[in-house]
C-alpha positions as CSV (number, residue, x, y, z in Angstrom):
1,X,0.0,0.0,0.0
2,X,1.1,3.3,-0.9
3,X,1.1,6.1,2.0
4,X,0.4,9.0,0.9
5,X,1.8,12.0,0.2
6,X,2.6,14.7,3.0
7,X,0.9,17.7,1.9
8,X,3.0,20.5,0.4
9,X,4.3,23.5,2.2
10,X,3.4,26.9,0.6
11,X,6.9,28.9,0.2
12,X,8.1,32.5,0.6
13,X,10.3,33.2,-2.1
14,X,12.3,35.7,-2.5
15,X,13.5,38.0,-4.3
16,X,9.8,38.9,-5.6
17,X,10.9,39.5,-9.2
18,X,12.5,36.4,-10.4
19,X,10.0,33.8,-8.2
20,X,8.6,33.5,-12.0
21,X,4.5,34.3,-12.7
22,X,2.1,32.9,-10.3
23,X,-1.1,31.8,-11.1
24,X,-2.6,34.7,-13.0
25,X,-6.2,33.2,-13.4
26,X,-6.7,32.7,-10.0
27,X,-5.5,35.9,-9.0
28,X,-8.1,37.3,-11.3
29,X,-10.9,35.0,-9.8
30,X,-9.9,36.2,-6.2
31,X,-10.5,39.9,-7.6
32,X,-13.7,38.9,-8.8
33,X,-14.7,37.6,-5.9
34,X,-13.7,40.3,-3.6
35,X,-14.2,43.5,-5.4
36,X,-17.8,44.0,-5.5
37,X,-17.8,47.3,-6.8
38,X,-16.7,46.1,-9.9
39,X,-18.9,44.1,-12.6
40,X,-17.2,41.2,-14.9
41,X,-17.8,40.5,-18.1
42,X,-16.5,38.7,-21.3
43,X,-16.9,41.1,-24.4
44,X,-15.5,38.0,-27.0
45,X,-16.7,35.0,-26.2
46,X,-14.8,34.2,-22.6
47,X,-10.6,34.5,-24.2
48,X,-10.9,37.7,-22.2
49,X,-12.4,38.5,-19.0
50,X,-12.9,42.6,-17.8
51,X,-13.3,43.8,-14.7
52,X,-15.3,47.3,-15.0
53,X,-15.8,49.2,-12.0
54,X,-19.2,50.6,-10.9
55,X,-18.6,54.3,-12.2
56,X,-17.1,52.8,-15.6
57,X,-14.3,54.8,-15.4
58,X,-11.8,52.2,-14.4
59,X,-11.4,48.5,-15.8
60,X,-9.0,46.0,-15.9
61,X,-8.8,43.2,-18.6
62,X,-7.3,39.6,-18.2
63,X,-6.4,37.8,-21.5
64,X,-6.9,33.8,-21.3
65,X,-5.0,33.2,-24.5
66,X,-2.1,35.1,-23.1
67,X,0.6,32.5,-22.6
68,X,3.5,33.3,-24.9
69,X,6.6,35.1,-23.0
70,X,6.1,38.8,-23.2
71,X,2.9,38.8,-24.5
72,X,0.0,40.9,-22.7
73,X,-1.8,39.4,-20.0
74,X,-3.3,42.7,-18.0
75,X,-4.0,45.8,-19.2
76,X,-5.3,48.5,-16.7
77,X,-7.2,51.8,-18.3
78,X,-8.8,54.9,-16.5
79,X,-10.9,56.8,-18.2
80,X,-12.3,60.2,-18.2
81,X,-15.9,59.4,-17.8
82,X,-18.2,56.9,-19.3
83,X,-17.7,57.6,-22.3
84,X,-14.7,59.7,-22.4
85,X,-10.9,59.3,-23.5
86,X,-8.5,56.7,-21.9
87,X,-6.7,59.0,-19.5
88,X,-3.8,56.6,-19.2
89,X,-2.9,52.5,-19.7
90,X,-1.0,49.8,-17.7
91,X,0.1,46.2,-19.3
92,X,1.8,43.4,-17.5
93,X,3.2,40.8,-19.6
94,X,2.5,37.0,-19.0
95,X,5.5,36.3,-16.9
96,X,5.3,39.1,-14.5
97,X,5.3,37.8,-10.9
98,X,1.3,38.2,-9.9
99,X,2.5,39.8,-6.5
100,X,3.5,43.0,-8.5
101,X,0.1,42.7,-10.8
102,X,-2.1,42.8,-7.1
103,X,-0.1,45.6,-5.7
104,X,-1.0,47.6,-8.7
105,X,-4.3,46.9,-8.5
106,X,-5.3,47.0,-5.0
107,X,-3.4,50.4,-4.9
108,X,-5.6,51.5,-7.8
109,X,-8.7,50.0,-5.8
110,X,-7.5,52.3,-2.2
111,X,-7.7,55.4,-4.6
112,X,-10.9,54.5,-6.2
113,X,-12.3,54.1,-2.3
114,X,-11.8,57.3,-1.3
115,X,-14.6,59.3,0.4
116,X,-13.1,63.0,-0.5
117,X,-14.3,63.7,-4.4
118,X,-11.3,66.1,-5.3
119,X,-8.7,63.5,-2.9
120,X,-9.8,60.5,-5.1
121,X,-10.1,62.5,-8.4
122,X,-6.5,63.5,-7.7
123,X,-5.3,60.5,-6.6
124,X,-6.1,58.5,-9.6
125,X,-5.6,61.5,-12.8
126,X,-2.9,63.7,-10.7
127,X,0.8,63.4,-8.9
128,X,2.9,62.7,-12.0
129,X,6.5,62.9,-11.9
130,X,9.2,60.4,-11.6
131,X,11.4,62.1,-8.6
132,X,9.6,60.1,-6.2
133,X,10.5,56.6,-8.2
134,X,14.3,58.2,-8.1
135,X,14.1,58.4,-4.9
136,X,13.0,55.2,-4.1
137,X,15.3,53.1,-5.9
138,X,18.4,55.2,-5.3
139,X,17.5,54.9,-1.5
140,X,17.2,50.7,-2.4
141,X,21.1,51.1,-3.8
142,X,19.7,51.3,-7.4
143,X,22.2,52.6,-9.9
144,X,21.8,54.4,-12.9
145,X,23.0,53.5,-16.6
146,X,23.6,56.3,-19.1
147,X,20.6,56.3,-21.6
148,X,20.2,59.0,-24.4
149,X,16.4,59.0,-24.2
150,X,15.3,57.8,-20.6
151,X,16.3,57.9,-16.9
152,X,17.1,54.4,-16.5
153,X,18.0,52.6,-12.9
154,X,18.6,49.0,-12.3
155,X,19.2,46.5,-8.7
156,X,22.5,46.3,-7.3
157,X,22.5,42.6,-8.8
158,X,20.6,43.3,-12.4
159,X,17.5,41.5,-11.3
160,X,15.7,44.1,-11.8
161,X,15.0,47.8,-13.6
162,X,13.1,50.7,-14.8
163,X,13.3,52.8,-17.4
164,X,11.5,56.2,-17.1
165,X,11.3,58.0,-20.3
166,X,12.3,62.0,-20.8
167,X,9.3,64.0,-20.7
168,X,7.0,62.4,-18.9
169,X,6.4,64.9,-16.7
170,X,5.5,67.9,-19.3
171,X,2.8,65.9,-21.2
172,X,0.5,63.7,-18.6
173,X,-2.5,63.8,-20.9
174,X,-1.8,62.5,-23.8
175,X,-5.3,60.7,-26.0
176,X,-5.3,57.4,-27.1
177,X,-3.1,57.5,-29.7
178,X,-0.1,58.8,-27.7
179,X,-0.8,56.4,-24.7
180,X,3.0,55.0,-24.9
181,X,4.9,53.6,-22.7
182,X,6.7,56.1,-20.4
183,X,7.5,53.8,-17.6
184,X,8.6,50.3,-18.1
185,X,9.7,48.1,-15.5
186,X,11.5,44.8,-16.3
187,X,12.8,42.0,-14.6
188,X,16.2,39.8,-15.5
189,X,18.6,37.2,-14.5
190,X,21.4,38.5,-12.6
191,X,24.1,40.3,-14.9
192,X,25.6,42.9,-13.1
193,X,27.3,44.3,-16.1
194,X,27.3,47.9,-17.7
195,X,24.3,46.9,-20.1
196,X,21.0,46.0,-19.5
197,X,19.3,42.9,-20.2
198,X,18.6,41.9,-23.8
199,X,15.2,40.0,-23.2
200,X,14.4,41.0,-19.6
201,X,12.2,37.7,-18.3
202,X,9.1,39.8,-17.8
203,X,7.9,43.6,-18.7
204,X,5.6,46.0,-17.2
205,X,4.7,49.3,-19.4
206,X,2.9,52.4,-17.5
207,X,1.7,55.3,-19.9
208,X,2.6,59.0,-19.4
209,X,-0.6,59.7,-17.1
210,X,-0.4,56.5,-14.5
211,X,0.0,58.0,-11.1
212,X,3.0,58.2,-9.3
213,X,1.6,56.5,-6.0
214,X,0.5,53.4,-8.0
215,X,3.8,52.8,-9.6
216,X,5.5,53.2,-6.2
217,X,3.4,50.6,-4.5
218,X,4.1,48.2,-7.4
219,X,7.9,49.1,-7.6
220,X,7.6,48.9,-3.6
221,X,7.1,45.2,-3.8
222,X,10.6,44.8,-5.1
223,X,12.4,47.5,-3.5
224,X,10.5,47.4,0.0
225,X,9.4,43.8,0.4
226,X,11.1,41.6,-1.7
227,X,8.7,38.6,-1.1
228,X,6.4,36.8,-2.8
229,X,3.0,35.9,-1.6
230,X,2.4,32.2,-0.1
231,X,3.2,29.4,-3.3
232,X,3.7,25.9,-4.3
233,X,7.2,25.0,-5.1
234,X,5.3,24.2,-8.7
235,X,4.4,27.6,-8.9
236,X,8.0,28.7,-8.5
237,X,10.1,29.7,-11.6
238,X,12.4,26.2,-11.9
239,X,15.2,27.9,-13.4
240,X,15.6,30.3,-11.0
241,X,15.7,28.1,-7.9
242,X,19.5,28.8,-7.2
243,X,19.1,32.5,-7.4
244,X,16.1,32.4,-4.7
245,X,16.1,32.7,-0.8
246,X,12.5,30.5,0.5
247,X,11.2,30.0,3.9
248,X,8.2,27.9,4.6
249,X,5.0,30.8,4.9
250,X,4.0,31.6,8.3
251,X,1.0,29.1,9.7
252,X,-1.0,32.5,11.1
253,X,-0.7,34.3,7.5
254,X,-1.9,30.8,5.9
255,X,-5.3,30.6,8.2
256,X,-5.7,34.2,7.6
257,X,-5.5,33.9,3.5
258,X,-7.7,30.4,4.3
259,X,-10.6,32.5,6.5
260,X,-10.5,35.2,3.8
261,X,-11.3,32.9,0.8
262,X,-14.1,31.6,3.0
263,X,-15.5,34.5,3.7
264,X,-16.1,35.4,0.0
265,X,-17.3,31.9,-1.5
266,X,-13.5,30.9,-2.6
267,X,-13.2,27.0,-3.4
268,X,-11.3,26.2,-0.5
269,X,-7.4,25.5,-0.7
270,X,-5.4,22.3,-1.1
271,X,-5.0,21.3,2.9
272,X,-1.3,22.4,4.2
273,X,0.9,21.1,6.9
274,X,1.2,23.2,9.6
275,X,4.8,24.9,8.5
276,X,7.5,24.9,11.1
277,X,8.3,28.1,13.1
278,X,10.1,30.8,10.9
279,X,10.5,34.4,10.8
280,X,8.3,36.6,8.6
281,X,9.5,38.6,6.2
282,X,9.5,42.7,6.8
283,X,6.6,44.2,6.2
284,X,7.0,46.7,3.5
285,X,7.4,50.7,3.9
286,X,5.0,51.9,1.0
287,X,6.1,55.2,0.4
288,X,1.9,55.8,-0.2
289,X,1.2,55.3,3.4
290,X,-1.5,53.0,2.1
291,X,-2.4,49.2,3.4
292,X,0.3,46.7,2.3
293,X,-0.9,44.9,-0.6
294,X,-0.5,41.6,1.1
């Protein structure tokens, strides 16, 4: 007779960047689940699911068919009013860690929330500028790499980057057709050389407009934190396993993720084993003030 299998741990992994993509579609699912002031629908026939919140000013869209490398899997838009312009854009490619996908948009969903009309107004269209991001990452040891055409900073070990195109600041509102990408932020295998990466492993792309607290909380989760969110060694990028630091997830965050998923109707988790004692990783500083995204 076969015994059978000790359940599997969930792991901390860090750093956040290179623990590979999660599990997008579930990610999406927990959204759906727990943002009730947002409706879901499928405008082609299910290969995309949308996420459009109450107001219809904001929406987020989830591509099913997504599953090339660097291909599109989220793309974030705020719009004027119902039927008005795209004020700004976000994309995050299939192989960007989910962690940094959820920080974006539960930062995004803290703005939306807020009581004050002109706070929330300017909280989602105003505070552009890319100082703050300087700051950040020079205060993380970032260092910076001559570019012609963009401010562009990297992680002490090349894991990690952003490139923060000239002139951002002087034209936030751009329409539609100039919706490009001001901001990208990219992630790599090590290389601390003077260039960087060819073919980063994943990309994110923020348009002129996207407010400076959102990209901080998403960059935060790299800079500040560093972790992942609770995951199966199977939902751990394989070839990075000797370039990542893991430590069984803390039995008091794993009933609290547990009781949350109950609470909204979740399907309940795979049963765990009660992880041995280990320390929990720092909470991150968000330079927003706001709730940690985790």
């Amino acid at each position: 007779m076969t015994e059978p299998t000790a359940p599997e741990i969930p792991l901390l992994v860090a750093p956040v960047q290179l623990a590979g993509p999660g599990d997008h579609a579930r990610a999406f699912e927990h959204l759906t689940q727990t943002q009730r002031t947002w409706g879901r629908y499928s405008p082609d026939g299910g290969e995309c699911s949308v996420l459009v919140r109450e107001c219809l000013t904001a929406a987020f869209q989830l591509d099913h068919t997504a599953t090339a490398d660097h291909q599109v899997a989220w793309t974030f838009s705020r719009y004027e009013s119902p039927v008005g312009q795209c004020l700004w854009q976000a994309t995050f490619d299939t192989q960007t860690p989910v962690e940094l996908v959820m920080a974006f948009t539960h930062s995004l969903e803290y703005d939306l929330e807020r009581w004050e009309p002109d706070r929330r107004d300017a909280a989602v269209r105003g505070q552009h500028g890319y100082e703050p991001l300087i700051e950040l990452v020079q205060d993380a040891g970032w260092t910076q790499w001559p570019n012609e055409e963009a401010v562009s900073y990297r992680s002490p070990d090349g894991s990690a980057g952003i490139l923060l195109a000239r002139g951002a600041d002087t034209d936030p509102w751009g329409n539609l057709a100039n919706l490009g990408a001001t901001y990208r932020l990219w992630g790599a295998r090590p290389d601390p050389g003077p260039q960087p990466p060819q073919r980063p492993i994943w990309t994110a792309t923020f348009s002129p407009a996207v407010p400076t607290d959102l990209l901080l909380d998403t960059l935060g989760r790299i800079v500040e934190d560093g972790w992942s969110d609770p995951r199966t060694r199977a939902e751990v990028c394989s070839s990075n396993w000797d370039l990542l630091e893991a430590r069984p997830a803390p039995s008091e965050y794993l009933r609290y993720l547990a009781s949350t998923a109950r609470s909204v109707g979740l399907p309940a988790a795979p049963a765990v084993a009660p992880p041995p004692p280990a320390p929990a990783p720092a909470a991150s500083t968000l330079r927003s003030t706001r709730t940690p995204s985790r």
